[in-house]
DRENRO-840461 format. One record per atom (N, C-alpha, C): atom name; x, z, y. Coordinates in pm, 1 decimal. Each point is the difference from the previous one (the first is absolute). Layout:
BEGIN
<pagu:CA; x:X; z:Z; y:Y>
...
//
This chain:
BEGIN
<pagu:N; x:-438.8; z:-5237.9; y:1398.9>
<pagu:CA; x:47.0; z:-132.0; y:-36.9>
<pagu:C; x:113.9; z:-39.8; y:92.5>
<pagu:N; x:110.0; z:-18.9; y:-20.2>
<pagu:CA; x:110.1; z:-21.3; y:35.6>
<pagu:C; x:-51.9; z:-184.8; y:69.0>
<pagu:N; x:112.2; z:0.1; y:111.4>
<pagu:CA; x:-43.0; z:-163.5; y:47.1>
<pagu:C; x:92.7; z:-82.4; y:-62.3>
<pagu:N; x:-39.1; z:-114.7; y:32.7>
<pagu:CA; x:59.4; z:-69.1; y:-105.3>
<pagu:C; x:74.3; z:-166.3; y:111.9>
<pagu:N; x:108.5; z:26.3; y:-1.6>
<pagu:CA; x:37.9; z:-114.1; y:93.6>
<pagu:C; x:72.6; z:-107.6; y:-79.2>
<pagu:N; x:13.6; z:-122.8; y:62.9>
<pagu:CA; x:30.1; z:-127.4; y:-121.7>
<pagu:C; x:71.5; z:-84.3; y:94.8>
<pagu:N; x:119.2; z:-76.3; y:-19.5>
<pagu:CA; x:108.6; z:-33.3; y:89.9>
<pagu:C; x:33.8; z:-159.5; y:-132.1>
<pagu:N; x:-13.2; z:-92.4; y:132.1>
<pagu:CA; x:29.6; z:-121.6; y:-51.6>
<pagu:C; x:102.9; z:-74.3; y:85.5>
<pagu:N; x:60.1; z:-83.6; y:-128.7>
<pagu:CA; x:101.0; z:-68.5; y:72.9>
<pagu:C; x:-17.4; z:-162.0; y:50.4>
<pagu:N; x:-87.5; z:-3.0; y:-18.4>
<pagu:CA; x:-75.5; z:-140.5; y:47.8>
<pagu:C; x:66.3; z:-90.4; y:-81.4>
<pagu:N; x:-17.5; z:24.0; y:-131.7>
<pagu:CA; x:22.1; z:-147.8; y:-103.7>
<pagu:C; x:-126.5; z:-48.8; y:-51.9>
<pagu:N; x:29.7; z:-180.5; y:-0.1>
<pagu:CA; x:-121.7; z:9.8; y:-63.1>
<pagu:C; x:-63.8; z:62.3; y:-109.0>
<pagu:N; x:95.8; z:77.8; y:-112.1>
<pagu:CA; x:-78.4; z:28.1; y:-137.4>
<pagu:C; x:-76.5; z:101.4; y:15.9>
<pagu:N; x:-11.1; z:83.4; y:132.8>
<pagu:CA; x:-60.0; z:79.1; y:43.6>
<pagu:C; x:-173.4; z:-15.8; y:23.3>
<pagu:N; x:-11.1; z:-69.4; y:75.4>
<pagu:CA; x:-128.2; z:-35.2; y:-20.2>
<pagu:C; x:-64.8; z:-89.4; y:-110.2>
<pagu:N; x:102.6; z:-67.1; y:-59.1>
<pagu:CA; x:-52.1; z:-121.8; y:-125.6>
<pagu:C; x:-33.6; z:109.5; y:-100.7>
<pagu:N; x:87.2; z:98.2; y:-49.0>
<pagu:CA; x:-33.9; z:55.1; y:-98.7>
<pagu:C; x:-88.6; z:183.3; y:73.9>
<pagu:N; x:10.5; z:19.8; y:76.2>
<pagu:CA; x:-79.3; z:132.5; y:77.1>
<pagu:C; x:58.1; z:117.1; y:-4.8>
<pagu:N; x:110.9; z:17.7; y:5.9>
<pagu:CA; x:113.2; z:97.6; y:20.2>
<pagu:C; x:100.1; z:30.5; y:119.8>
<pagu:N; x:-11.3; z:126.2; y:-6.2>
<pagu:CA; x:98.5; z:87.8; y:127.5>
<pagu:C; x:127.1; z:-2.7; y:-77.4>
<pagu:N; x:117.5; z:-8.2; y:128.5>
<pagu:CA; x:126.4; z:-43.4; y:-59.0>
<pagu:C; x:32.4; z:191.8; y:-38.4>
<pagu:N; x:-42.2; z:78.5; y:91.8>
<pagu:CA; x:2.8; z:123.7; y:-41.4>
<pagu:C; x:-100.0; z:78.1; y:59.2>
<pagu:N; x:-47.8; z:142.6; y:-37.3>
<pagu:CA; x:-97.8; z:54.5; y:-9.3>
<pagu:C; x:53.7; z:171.9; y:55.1>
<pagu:N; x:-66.3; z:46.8; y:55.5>
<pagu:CA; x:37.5; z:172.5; y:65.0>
<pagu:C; x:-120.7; z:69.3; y:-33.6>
<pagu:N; x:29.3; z:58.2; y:-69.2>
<pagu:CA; x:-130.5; z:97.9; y:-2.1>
<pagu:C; x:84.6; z:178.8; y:5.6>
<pagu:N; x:-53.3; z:37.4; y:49.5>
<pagu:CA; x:89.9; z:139.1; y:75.5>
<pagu:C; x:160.4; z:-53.8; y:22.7>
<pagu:N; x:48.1; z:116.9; y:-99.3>
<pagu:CA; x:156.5; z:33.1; y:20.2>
<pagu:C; x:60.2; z:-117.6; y:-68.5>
<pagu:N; x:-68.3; z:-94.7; y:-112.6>
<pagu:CA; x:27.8; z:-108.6; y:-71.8>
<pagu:C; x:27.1; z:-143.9; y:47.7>
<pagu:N; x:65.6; z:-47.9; y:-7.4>
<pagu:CA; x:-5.9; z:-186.2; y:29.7>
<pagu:C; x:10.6; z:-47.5; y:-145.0>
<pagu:N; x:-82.1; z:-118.1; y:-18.6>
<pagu:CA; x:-15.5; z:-78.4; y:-120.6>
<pagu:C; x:101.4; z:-125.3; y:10.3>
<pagu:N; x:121.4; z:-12.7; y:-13.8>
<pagu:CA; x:-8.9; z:-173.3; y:9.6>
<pagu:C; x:10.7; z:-122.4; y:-93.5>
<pagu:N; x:-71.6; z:-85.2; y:12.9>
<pagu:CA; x:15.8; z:-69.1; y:-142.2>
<pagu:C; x:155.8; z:-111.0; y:8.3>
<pagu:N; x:-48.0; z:-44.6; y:-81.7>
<pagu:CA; x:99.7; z:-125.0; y:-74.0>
<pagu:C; x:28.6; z:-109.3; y:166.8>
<pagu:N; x:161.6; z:15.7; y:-15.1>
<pagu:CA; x:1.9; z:-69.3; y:152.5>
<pagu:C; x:87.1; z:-97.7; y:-34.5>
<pagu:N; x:-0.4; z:-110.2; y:-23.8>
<pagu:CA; x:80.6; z:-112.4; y:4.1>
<pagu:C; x:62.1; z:-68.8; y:142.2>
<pagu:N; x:101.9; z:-80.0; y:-32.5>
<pagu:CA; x:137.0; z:-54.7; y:87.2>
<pagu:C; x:-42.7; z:-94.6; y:72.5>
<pagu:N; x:-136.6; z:36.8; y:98.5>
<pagu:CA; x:-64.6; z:-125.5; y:70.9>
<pagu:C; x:-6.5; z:33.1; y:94.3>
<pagu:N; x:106.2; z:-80.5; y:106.3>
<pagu:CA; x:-38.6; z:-40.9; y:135.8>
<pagu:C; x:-116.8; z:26.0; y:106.5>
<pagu:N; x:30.0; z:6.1; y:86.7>
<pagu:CA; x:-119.6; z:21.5; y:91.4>
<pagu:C; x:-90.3; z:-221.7; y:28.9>
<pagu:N; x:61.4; z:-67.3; y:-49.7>
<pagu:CA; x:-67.4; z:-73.4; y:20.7>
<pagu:C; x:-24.9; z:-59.7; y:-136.8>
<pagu:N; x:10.3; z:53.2; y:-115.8>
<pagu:CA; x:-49.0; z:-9.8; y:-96.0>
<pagu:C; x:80.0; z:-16.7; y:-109.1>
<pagu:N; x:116.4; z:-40.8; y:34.4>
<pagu:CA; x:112.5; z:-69.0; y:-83.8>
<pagu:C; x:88.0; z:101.5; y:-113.0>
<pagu:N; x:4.4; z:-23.2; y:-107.9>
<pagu:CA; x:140.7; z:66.6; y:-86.7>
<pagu:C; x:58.8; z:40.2; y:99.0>
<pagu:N; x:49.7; z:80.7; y:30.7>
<pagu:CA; x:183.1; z:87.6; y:18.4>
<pagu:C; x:69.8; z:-4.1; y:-85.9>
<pagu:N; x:127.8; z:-42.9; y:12.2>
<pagu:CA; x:95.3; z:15.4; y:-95.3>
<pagu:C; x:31.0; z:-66.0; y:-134.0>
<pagu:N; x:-43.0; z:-142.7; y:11.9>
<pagu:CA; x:-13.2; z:-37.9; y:-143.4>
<pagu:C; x:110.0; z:-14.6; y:-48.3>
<pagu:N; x:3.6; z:22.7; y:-109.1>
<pagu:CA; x:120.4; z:-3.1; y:-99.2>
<pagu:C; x:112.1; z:123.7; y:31.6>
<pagu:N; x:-87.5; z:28.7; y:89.1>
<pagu:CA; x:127.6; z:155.3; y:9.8>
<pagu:C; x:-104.2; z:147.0; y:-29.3>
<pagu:N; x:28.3; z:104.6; y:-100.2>
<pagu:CA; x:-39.2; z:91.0; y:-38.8>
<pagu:C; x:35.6; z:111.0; y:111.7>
<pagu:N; x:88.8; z:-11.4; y:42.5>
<pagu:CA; x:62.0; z:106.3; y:103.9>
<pagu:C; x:-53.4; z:22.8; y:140.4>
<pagu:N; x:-77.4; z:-158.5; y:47.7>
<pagu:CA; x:-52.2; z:-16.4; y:94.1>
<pagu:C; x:-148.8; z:66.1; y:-33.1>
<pagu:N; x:-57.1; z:-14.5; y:-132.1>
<pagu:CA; x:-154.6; z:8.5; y:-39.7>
<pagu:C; x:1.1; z:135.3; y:-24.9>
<pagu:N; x:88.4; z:121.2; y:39.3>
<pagu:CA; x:23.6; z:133.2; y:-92.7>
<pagu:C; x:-86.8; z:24.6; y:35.7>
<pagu:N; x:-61.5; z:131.5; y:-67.0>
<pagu:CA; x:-125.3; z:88.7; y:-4.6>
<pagu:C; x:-136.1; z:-75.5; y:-16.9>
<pagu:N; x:-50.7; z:-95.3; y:-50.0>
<pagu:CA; x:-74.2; z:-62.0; y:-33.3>
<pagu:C; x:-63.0; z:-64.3; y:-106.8>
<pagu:N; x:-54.1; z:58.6; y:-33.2>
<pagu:CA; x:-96.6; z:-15.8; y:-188.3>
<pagu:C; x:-101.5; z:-151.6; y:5.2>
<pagu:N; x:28.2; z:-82.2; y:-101.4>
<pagu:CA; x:-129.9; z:-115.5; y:-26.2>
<pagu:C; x:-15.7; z:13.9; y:-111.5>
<pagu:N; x:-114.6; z:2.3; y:-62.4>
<pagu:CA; x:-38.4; z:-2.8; y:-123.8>
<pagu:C; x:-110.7; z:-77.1; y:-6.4>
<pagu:N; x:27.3; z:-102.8; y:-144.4>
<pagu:CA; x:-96.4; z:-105.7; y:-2.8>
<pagu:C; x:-102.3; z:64.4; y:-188.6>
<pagu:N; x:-150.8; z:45.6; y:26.8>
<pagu:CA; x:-11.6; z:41.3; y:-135.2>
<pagu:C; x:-94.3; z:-160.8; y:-36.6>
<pagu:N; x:34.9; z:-58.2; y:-94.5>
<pagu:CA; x:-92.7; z:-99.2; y:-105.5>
<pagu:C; x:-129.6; z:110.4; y:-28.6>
<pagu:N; x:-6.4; z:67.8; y:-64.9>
<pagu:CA; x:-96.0; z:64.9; y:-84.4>
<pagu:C; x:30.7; z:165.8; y:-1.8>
<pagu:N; x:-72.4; z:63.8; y:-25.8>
<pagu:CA; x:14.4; z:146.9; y:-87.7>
<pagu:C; x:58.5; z:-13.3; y:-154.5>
<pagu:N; x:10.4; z:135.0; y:-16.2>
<pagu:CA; x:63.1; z:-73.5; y:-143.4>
<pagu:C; x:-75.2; z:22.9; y:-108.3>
<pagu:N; x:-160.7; z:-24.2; y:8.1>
<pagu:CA; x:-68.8; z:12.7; y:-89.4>
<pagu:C; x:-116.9; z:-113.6; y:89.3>
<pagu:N; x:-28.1; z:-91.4; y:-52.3>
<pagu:CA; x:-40.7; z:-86.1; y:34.3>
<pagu:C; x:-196.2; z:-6.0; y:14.5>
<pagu:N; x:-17.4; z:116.1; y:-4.8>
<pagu:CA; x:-182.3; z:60.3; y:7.6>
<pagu:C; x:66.4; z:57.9; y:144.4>
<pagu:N; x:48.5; z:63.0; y:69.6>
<pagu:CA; x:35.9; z:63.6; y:105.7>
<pagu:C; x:17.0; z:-105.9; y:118.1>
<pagu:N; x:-58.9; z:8.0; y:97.2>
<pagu:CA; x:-37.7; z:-53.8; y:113.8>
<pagu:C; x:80.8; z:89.3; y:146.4>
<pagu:N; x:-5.4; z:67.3; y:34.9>
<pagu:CA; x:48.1; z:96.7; y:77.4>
<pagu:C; x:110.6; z:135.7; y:-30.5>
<pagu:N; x:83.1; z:25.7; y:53.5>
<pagu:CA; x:66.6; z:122.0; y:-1.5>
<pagu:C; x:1.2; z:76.4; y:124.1>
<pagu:N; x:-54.6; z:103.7; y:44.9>
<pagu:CA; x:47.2; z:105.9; y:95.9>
<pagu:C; x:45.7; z:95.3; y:43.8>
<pagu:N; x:120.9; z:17.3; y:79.9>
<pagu:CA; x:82.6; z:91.1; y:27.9>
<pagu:C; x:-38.6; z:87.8; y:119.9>
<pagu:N; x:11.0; z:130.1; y:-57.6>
<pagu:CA; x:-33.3; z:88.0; y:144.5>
<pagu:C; x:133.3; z:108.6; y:7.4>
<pagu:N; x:-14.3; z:105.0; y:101.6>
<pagu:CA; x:92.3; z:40.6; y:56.0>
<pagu:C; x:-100.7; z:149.6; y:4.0>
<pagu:N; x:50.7; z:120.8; y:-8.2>
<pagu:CA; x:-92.9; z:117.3; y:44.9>
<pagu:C; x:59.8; z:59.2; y:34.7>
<pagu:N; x:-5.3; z:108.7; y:71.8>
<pagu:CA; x:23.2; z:124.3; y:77.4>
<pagu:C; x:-136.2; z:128.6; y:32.3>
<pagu:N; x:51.7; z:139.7; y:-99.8>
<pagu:CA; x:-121.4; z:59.7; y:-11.1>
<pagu:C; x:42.5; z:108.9; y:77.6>
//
């Protein structure tokens, strides 16, 4: 079993929602979805795209079948 190390950036959505900002397991790093936020919590860069580069937000309403509750994404290496 490979170890498994987990690296946070000390935002709050980290503990509100229970997620590592990225993840190492062997030769791999995981990192998720990192938005344009400050070390003291604040937007970076508003209204400027150039300042916010490399940074994904995505807001989902629903799935797109409305019986569906959850979607999960994984990653493998065999």
């Amino acid at each position: 079993m490979r170890q498994r190390e987990r690296y946070s950036s000390g935002a709050k959505w980290e503990s509100l929602v229970g997620y590592s900002r990225a993840v190492k397991v062997g030769d791999r790093i995981y990192v998720t979805g990192t938005t344009a936020t400050g070390d003291d919590g604040e937007i970076v860069g508003v209204d400027d795209g150039y300042a916010q580069t490399a940074t994904t937000m995505v807001e989902v309403s629903k799935l797109i079948d409305p019986r569906m509750f959850i979607e999960i994404e994984a990653d493998a290496e065999l």
